[in-house]
N, C-alpha and C positions, 0 to 999 in steps of 0.2 A: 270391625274390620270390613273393608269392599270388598266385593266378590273380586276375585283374580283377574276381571275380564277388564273390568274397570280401574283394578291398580295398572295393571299394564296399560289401558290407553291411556290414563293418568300418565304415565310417566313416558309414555312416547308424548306427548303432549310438551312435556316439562321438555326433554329432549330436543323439541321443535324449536321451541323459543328460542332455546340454547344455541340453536346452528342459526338462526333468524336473528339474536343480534347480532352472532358473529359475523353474518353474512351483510348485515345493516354495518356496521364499525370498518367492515374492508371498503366500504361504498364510502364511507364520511374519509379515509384513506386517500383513497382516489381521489377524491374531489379537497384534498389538503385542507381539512375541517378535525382532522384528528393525527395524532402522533403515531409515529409507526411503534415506536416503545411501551407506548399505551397500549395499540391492539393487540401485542403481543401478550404481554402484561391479562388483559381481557379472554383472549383467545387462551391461554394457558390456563388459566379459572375454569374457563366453562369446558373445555376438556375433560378434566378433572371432576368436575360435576354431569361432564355427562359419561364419563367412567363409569362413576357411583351410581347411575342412575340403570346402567346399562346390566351393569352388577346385580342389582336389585330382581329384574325381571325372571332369570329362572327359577328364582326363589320363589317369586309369586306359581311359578308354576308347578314346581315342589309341594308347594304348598296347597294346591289344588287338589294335587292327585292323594294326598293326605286326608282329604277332607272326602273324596270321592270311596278312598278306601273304607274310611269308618261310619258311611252313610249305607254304602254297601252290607257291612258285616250290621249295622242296626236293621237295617232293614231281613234283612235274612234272620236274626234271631225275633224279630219281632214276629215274623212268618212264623218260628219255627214253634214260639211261645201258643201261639193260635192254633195252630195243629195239635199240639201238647194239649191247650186246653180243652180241645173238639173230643178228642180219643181218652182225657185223661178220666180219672176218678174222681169222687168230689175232693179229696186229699190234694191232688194236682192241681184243679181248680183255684182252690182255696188258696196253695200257694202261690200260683202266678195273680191271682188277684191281689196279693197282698204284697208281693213284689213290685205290682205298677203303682197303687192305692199305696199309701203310706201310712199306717197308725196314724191316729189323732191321739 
């Protein structure tokens, strides 16, 4: 998955295009090189895809603050496992070593 910073310009990207041929199809319009029943037709698609596209990005950011929370609480037990270990016994020791370590 991309970091959230990069699906978001990713999709303001995709976004861009979308109003850029819209904006290209009104031009071939004007210069009667294209049907008005067409651009509408075109114009109503890319709406709809930039709807969905639009829809997308708080999610990317949901989903950031998701990933910010659980890097947080890892980071604080891993702190907290280190302290543990400094003060503990060899008993304590022993078990946080074998909690990161995995049996073979």
């Amino acid at each position: 998955m991309k970091y959230p910073d990069e699906g978001r310009k990713h999709l303001v990207e995709q976004i861009r295009e979308l109003n850029a041929k819209t904006s290209k199809i009104r031009e071939l319009i004007l210069e009667d090189k294209f049907d008005q029943d067409d651009y509408l037709s075109v114009k109503r698609a890319a709406e709809k895809q930039i709807q969905r596209l639009e829809a997308e990005i708080p999610q990317l950011i949901v989903s950031h603050k998701y990933i910010e929370n659980d890097l947080t609480g890892c980071i604080s037990n891993m702190s907290r496992a280190g302290r543990i270990y400094r003060e503990g016994n060899t008993i304590k020791r022993r078990e946080i070593i074998g909690r990161v370590i995995p049996k073979i």
